[in-house]
C-alpha positions, 0 to 999 in steps of 0.5 A, spaced: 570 917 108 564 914 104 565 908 101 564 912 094 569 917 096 573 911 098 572 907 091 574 914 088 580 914 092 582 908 089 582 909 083 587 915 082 594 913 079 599 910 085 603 915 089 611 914 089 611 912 095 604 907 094 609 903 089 615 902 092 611 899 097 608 894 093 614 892 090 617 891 098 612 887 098 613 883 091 621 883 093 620 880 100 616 875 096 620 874 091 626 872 098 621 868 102 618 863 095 626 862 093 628 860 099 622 855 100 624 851 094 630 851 095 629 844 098 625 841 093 631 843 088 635 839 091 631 833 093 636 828 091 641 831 094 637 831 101 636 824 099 643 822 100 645 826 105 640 827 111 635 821 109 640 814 107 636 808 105 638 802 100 633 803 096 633 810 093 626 810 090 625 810 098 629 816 100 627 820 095 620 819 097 622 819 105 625 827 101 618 829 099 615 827 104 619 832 109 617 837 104 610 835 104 609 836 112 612 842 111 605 845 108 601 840 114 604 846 118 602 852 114 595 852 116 598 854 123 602 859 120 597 862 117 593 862 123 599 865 126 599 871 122 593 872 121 591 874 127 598 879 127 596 882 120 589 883 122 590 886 129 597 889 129 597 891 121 600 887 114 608 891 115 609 887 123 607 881 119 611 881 113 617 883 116 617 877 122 615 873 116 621 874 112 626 874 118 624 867 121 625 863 114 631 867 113 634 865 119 631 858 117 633 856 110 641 859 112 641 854 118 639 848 114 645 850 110 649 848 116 646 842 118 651 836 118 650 830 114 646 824 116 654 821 116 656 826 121 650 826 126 646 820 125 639 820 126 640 828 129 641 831 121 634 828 119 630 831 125 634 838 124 632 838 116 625 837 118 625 841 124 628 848 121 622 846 114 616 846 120 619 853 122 619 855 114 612 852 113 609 856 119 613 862 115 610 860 108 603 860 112 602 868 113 607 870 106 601 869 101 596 872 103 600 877 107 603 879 100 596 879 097 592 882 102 597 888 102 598 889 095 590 889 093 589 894 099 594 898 096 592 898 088 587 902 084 580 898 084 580 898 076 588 895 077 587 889 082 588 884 078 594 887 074 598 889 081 596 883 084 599 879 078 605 882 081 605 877 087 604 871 083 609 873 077 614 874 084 612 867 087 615 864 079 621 868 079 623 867 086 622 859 084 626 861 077 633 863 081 632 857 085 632 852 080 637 856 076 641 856 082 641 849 083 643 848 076 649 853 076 651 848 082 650 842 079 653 844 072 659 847 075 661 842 080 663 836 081 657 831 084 662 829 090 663 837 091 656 839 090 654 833 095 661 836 100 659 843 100 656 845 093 649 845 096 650 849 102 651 856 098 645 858 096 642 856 103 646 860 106 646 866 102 639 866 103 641 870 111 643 876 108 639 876 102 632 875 108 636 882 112 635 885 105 628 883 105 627 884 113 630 892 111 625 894 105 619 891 109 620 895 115 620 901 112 613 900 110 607 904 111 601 899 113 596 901 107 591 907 109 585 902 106 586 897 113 588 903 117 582 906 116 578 899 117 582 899 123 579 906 126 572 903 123 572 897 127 575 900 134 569 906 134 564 901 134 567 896 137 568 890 133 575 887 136 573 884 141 571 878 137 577 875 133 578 876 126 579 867 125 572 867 129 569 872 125 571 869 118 570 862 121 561 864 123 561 869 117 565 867 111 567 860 111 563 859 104 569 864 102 574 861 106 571 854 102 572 857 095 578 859 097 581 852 099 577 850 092 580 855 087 587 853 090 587 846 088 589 845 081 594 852 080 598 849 087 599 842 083 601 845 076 606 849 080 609 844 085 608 839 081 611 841 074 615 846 075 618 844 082 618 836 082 617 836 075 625 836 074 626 830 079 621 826 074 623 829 067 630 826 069 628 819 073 622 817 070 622 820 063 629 819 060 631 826 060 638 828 063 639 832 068 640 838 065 634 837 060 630 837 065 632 843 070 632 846 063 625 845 062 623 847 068 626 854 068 623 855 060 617 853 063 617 859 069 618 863 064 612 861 059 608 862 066 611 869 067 608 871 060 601 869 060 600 871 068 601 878 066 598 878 059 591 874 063 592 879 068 591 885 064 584 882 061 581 880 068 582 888 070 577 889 064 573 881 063 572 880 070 576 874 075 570 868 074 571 866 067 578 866 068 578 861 073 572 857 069 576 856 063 583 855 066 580 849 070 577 847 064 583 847 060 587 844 065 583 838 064 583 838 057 591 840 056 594 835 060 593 827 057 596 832 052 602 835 055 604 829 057 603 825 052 608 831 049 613 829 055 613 822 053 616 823 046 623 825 051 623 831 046 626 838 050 621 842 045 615 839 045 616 837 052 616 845 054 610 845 049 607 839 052 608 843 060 606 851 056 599 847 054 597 845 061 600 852 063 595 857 060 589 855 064 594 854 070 596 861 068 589 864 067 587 862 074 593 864 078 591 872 074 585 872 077 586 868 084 591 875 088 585 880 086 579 874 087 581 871 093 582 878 097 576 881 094 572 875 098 573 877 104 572 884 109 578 888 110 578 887 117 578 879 117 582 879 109 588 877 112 586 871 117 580 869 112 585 868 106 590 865 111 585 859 113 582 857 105 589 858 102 593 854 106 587 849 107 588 848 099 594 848 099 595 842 105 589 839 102 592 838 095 598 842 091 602 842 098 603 835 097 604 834 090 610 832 090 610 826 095 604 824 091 606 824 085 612 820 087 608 815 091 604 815 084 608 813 081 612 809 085 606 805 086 603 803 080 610 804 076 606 809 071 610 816 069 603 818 067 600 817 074 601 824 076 596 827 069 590 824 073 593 828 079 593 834 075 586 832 074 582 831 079 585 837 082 582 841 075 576 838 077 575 840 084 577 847 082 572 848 077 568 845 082 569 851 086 568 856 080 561 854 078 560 856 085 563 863 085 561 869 085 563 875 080 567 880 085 570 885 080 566 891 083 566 889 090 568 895 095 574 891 100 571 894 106 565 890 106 567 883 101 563 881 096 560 876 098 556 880 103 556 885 098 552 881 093 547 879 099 545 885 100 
């Protein structure tokens, strides 16, 4: 097939079978993103349970640091996986990825309290969050690089979109989650046994996800690459030497790009609840409230920005969107001080548009980078460096902010400084609308 031929292929509506395989995808996304969080939700929880200390303040940022060092992990993971789904195809990989945090999120509802075990109930905790990070490691990307191989050319970022919208909502069910919990207990039940339900049910709901993803055909772009490379035998040289010797400027774009929407979501929808409550006079419901609003707000704007980047291109969105980030957050946070809940979702929704804006593009962007037959491994190694780099440890340095200079607007400057250096990063990137999968765009635009 030409590469002409090709592009024609790809832009002919999705056949039945094409769509419910990205929504396999989107749902197995959905399952691994709702159990991952779930330890960020019930931080305070795991605080008094698992990492006991006089000082609260202490044992919370002992919490957060657990869950930060489960992004240290993801580049191994992503390496991992990359190598899996760039060698023995996207399905083998999604499907091993879905079952390991499964299995680990419904352990970790098991594991008995400090008070029980001693010193043993904190080395599980952060054991079972390392296998869930190596787990988080090949998700992403391995969700991306199947959707955008699977969708129209002309409807990537629209069906990309589709990842990130999935990754919000599997966030959404877990804070609603945590709330229903919190608010229809007792704080002894909740500590006792309340906690440990939604951990469980991530078991069965993982086989579901394992089940839809096996019965999934790996996309014909990849196969075809496949068959490409074998004729002309390109594999003997691995897809993670190949993206490290020609296409580490995609791979450090990636990391770049990455960095402010990974704060704004960690920070603000997934620490922001904890910090709402203990720093800025909001209760505990208010807080959590705010929070599941504001998933929403960036529900909406994801799909809306999605659908313009299919016919604008995908720089200009994450140009503004970093600007706007730098410009809307001193004012989304001098909202939040008013401990007003309205103008407190305004405040978020403010700094949320131009997180939205790059979030709309990066799915279709980011794969479009690279060659299909390094996507998975190239997408792996600059997403999860970003990640680790910046937004994984967003809550454990937005806590230490504030812990250290005792300001509860330390966490803006974060917001910042990553905004910066994702601007940074898309002055610097190419347009990749018209790129063909198979070669990446950055060849492309060489040649």
């Amino acid at each position: 097939m030409t590469v002409t031929q090709h592009r024609s292929a790809q832009e002919k509506r999705l056949e039945p079978s094409q769509m419910r395989a990205i929504v396999a995808a989107c749902i197995g996304n959905f399952l691994e993103w709702y159990e991952f969080v779930l330890y960020g939700y019930f931080a305070a929880v795991f605080a008094a349970l698992f990492f006991p200390q006089e000082d609260p303040a202490v044992a919370l940022l002992t919490t957060f640091l657990v869950f930060g060092v489960s992004f240290i992990i993801r580049p191994l993971g992503g390496v991992l996986f990359g190598l899996v789904g760039d060698r023995l195809g996207r399905k083998a990989a999604l499907s091993a990825i879905i079952l390991m945090i499964s299995i680990a999120t419904a352990l970790m509802g098991l594991v008995p309290p400090y008070a029980s075990i001693g010193v043993l109930a904190p080395i599980l905790i952060f054991l079972l969050r390392l296998v869930q990070g190596l787990s988080a490691g090949g998700e992403w990307m391995g969700a991306v690089t199947y959707i955008i191989e699977t969708a129209p050319a002309s409807k990537r970022a629209w069906y990309g979109s589709f990842q990130t919208i999935t990754i919000v909502l599997g966030m959404f069910v877990a804070a609603l989650t945590s709330l229903l919990i919190t608010t229809s207990m007792s704080p002894e039940a909740v500590l006792a046994w309340g906690w440990r339900i939604p951990f469980l049910v991530a078991l069965p709901l993982g086989l579901i996800g394992l089940y839809m993803r096996l019965r999934l055909a790996d996309p014909a772009e990849f196969t075809e690459a496949k068959a490409e490379a074998e004729q002309g035998a390109e594999t003997a040289r691995s897809p993670l030497t190949r993206v490290l010797r020609e296409h580490w400027r995609s791979v450090l774009l990636v990391a770049g790009l990455v960095a402010s929407p990974t704060m704004c979501t960690y920070v603000l929808l997934v620490w922001g609840p904890t910090f709402f409550a203990g720093q800025l006079g909001y209760t505990d419901a208010e807080a959590r409230n705010i929070g599941l609003v504001s998933m929403l707000v960036l529900v909406a704007l994801v799909l809306a920005f999605a659908k313009a980047c299919d016919r604008i291109g995908r720089r200009p969105f994450i140009r503004w969107g970093a600007a706007l980030v730098i410009v809307a957050t001193p004012i989304g946070f001098l909202l939040l001080h008013t401990q007003l809940v309205g103008l407190a979702i305004l405040g978020i929704g403010l700094i949320l548009i131009g997180d939205a804006m790059m979030l709309a593009a990066q799915p279709a962007l980011f794969a479009e980078l690279f060659p299909t037959a390094q996507r998975y491994s190239g997408l792996a190694v600059g997403y999860n460096l970003g990640v680790v780099l910046f937004g994984g440890l967003g809550p454990l340095v937005a806590q230490a902010l504030v812990t250290a200079t005792g300001s509860s607007w330390s966490p803006s400057w974060y917001l910042v400084g990553g905004a910066v250096i994702s601007l940074v990063a898309a002055l610097f990137t190419p347009e990749t609308k018209h790129a063909e999968l198979r070669t990446g765009a950055i060849r492309v635009a060489s040649e």
